[in-house]
VMD Tcl script that draws the C-alpha trace (Angstrom):
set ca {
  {86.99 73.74 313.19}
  {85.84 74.02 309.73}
  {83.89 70.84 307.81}
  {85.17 68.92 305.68}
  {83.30 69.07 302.18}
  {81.19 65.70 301.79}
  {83.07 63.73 299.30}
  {81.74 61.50 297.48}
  {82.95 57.84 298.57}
  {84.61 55.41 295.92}
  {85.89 52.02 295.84}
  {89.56 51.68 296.26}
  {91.18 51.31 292.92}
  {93.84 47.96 293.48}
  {97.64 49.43 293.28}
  {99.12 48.65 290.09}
  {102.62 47.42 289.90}
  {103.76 48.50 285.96}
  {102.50 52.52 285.79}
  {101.90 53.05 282.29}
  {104.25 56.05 280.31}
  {102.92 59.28 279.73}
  {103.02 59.99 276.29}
  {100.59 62.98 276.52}
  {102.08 66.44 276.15}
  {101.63 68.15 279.63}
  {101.67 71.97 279.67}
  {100.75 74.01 282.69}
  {99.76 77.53 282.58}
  {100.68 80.11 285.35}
  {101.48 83.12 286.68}
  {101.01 84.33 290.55}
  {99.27 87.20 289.09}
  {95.09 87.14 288.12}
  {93.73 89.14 285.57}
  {96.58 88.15 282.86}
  {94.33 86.45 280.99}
  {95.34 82.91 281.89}
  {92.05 80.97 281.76}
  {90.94 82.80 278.39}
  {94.10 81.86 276.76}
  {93.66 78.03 277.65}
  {90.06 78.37 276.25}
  {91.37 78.90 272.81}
  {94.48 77.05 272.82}
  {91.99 74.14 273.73}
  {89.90 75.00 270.34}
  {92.75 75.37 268.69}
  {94.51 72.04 269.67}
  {91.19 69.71 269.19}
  {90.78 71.81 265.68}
  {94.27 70.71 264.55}
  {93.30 66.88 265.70}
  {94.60 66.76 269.05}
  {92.91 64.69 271.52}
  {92.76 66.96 274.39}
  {92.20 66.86 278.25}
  {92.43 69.74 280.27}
  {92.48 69.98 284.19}
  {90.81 73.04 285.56}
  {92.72 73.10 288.98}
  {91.96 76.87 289.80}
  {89.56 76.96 292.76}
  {87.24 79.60 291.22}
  {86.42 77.41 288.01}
  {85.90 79.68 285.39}
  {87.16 77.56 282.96}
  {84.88 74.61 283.88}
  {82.00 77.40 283.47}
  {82.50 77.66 279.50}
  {83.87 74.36 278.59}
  {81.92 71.61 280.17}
  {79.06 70.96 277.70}
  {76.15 70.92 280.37}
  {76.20 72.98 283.14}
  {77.66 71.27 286.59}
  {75.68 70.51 289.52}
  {77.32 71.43 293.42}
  {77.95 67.63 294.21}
  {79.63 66.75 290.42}
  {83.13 65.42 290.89}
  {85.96 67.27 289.60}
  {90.08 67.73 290.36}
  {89.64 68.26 294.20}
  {88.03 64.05 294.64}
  {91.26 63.45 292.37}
  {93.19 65.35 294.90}
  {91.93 65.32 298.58}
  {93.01 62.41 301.16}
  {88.99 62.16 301.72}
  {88.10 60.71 297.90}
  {88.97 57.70 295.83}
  {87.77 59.05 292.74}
  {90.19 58.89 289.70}
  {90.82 61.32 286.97}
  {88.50 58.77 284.63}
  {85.79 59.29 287.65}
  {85.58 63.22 286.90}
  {85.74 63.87 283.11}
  {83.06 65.49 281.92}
  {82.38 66.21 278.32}
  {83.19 69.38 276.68}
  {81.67 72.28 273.80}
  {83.56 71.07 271.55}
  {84.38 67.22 270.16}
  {87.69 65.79 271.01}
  {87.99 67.47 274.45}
  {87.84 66.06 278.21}
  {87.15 68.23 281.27}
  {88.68 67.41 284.64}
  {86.55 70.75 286.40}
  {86.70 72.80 289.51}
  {83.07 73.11 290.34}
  {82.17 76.69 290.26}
  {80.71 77.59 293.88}
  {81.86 74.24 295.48}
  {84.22 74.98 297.97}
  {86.50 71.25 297.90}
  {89.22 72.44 295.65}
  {90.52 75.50 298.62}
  {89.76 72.67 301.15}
  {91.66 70.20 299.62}
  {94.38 72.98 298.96}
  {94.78 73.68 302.91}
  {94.60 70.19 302.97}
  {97.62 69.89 301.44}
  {99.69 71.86 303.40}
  {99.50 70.25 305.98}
  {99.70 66.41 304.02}
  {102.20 64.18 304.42}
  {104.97 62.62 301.66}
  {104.06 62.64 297.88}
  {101.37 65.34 298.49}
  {103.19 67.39 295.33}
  {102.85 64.75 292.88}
  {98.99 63.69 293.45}
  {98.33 64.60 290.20}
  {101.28 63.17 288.42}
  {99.96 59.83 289.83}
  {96.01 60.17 288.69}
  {97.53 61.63 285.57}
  {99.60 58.42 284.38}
  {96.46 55.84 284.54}
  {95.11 58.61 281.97}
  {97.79 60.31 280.14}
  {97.66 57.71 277.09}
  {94.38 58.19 276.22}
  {95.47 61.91 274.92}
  {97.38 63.78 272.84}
  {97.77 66.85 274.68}
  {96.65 68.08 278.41}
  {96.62 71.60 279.03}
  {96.51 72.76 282.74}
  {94.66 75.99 284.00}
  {96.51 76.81 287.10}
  {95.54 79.25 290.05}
  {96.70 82.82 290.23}
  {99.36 81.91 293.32}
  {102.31 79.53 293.50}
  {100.39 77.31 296.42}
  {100.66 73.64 296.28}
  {98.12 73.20 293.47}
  {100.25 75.06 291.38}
  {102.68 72.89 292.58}
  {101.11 69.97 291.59}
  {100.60 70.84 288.04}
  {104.25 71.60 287.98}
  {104.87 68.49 289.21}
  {103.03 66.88 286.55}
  {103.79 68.56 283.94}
  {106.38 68.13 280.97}
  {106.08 72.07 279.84}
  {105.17 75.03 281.40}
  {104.35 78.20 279.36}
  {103.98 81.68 282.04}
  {101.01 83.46 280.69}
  {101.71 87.58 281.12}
  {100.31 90.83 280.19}
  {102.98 93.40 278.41}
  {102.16 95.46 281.64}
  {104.53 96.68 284.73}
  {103.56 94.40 287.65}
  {103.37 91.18 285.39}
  {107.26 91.88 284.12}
  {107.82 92.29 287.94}
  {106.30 88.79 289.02}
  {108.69 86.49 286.63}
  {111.74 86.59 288.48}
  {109.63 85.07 291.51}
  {107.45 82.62 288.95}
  {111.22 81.40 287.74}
  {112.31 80.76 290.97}
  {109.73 78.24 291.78}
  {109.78 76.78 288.33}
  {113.65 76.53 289.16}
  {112.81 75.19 292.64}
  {110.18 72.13 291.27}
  {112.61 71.44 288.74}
  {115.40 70.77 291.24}
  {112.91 69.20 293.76}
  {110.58 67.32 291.55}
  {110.53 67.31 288.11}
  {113.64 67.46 286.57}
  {111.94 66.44 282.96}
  {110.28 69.95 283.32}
  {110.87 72.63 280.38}
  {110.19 75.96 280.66}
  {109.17 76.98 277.13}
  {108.77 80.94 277.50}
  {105.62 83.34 277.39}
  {102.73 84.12 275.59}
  {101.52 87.23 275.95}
  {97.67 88.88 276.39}
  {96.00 92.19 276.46}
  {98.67 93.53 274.10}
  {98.14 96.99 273.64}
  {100.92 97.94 270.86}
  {99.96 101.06 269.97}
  {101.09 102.49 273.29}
  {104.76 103.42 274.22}
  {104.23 101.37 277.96}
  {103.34 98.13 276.16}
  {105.91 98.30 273.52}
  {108.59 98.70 276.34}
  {107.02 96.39 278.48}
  {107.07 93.71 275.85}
  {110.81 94.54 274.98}
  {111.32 94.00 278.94}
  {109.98 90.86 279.07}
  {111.81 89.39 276.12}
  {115.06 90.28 277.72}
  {113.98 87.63 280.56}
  {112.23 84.80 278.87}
  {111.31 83.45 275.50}
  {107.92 85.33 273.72}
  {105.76 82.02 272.07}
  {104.21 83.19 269.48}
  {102.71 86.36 268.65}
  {101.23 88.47 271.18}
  {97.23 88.71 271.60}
  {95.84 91.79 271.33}
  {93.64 93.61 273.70}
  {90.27 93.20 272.20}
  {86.54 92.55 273.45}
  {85.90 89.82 271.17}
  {88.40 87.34 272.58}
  {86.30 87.28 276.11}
  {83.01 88.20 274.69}
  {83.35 84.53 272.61}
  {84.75 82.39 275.36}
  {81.93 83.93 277.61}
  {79.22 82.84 274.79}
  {81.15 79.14 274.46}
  {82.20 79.92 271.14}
  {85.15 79.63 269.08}
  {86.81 82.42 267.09}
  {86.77 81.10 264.37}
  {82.62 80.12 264.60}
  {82.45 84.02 265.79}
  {81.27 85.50 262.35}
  {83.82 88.31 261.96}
  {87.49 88.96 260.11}
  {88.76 90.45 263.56}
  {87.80 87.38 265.20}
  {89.04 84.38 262.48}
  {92.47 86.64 262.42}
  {92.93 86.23 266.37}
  {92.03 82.70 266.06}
  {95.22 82.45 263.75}
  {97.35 83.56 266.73}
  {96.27 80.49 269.03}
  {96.04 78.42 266.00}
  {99.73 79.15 265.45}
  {101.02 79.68 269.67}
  {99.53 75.78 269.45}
  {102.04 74.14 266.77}
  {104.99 76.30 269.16}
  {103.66 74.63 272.23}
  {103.16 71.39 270.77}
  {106.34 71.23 269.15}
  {108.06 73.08 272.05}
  {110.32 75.87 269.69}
  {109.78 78.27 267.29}
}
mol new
graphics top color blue
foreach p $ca { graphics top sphere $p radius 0.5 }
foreach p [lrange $ca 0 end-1] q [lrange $ca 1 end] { graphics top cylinder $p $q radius 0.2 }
display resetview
C-alpha cells in the first residue's frame, strides 16, 4: 500500500451556517491535451488582469506545478501548503492557509508544490471519496471568493476529478487549444464533460469559447485548423502567435510588457485584450 503524504495538521475551522456569495469571477482553463500552452496562457492573463486593477487569485491545481514555479514570489519549500491540504480528506487547511504571495502586486497563489507528490495522492484520493468530493473546492473557494476580483484556474491536462473540481467551481470556463489536428479532435470530448458538470453540478457554468496558442498563420494547416475550430466553438480574442518570447519571459518571471522589445509589448496587447473578453464574458 502506498503512504499517505504527511499533511500538515490544522485546527478544525467551526461550520458556518450563512456561506458568503461569490462575487469573484471564476474561470477555469482546460483541455485533456498538454502541450497547448495552457499554463503559459494563465501566466499572462494573470499580468494582464492585476495590470488592468483586478485583484487576482489563481489556483494552480495541476499536479506538476509549473505555474506555482514562476509565479510564487519566493521559491517553495517540499512541506509548503498548497491546493492538495485544501483538497485531501487528511488536511484542515483552508484556501487562506495556502496563499502565497506572487511576482507581481495584486496577485494570490493557491500552488501545487513542484516535486511534492500530495496533489496525485489526493487526486486518487478522490476517486474513491465519498459525497460532495466534486465540489471541495467550490466550498474552500466561497470563505475566499470576496476578497477578489477575479480567480483564474490552471487545470491539469486530463478531465480527472480535479478538473472536475474546478468545473465545479467555476462560473466560466475558457478551453485553451492549439490551431493544430489532435487539439480540434479533443473538443467534442472536452464539451461533453463541460455538458456533463453542467447538468450534474453546476448549472451557473458558461462556456465562453477558445483562445488559441502557438498560432502559426503563415501555414495552410493552421489557417484550416483555426477555420475548423471556429465552426465548433467561439475564438476569444485574437490568436497568440507561435513565438519564443512568450515562454522565454514567463520562464524568466517577467511580463511582456517589462520584456524590452516591440514583439513582446505587441503580444502583451493580445492578453491585455483576451482579458476585458473574459472578464466581461463576450466580444
Amino acid at each position: 500500500m502506498r503512504p499517505s503524504p504527511p499533511f500538515r495538521s490544522l485546527p478544525e475551522t467551526p461550520a458556518m451556517e450563512v456561506r458568503p456569495t461569490m462575487p469573484a469571477d471564476i474561470i477555469a482553463f482546460c483541455n485533456q491535451k498538454g502541450g497547448v500552452g495552457k499554463t503559459t496562457e494563465t501566466f499572462h492573463l494573470t499580468d494582464a488582469a492585476a495590470r488592468a486593477g483586478k485583484r487576482v487569485l489563481v489556483i494552480d491545481i495541476d499536479p506538476q506545478g509549473n505555474l506555482s514555479t514562476v509565479l510564487a514570489a519566493e521559491s517553495l519549500a517540499l512541506d509548503d501548503l498548497g491546493v492538495a491540504d485544501v483538497l485531501s480528506d487528511s488536511s484542515g487547511a483552508t484556501i487562506s492557509d495556502t496563499v502565497v504571495p506572487c511576482i507581481w502586486p495584486g496577485v494570490d497563489l493557491v500552488p501545487t508544490v513542484p516535486g511534492n507528490e500530495s496533489l496525485a495522492y489526493v487526486r486518487d484520493q478522490l476517486v474513491v471519496a465519498g459525497a460532495g468530493r466534486e465540489r471541495r473546492l467550490r466550498d474552500a473557494l466561497e470563505t475566499v471568493a470576496d476578497q477578489y476580483d477575479v480567480i483564474l484556474i490552471d487545470c491539469p491536462p486530463s478531465l480527472d476529478l480535479l478538473t472536475i473540481n474546478a468545473l465545479v467551481a467555476a462560473r466560466k470556463v475558457v478551453v485553451v487549444s492549439q490551431s493544430a489536428l489532435f487539439s480540434a479532435n479533443g473538443l467534442a470530448r472536452l464539451r461533453r464533460t463541460i455538458d456533463a458538470v453542467r447538468r450534474s453540478y453546476n448549472a451557473d457554468l458558461r462556456l465562453l469559447g477558445a483562445v488559441i496558442n502557438l498560432h502559426e498563420n503563415q501555414t495552410i494547416a493552421g489557417r484550416e485548423q483555426l477555420i475548423e475550430i471556429a465552426a465548433s466553438i467561439d475564438i476569444l480574442g485574437d490568436p497568440v502567435p507561435k513565438r519564443v518570447v512568450i515562454k522565454d519571459s514567463m520562464e524568466s518571471q517577467t511580463s511582456l510588457k517589462d520584456w524590452g522589445t516591440t514583439q513582446a509589448r505587441s503580444l502583451w496587447t493580445i492578453y491585455r485584450d483576451t482579458v476585458e473578453i473574459l472578464i466581461d464574458g463576450e466580444q
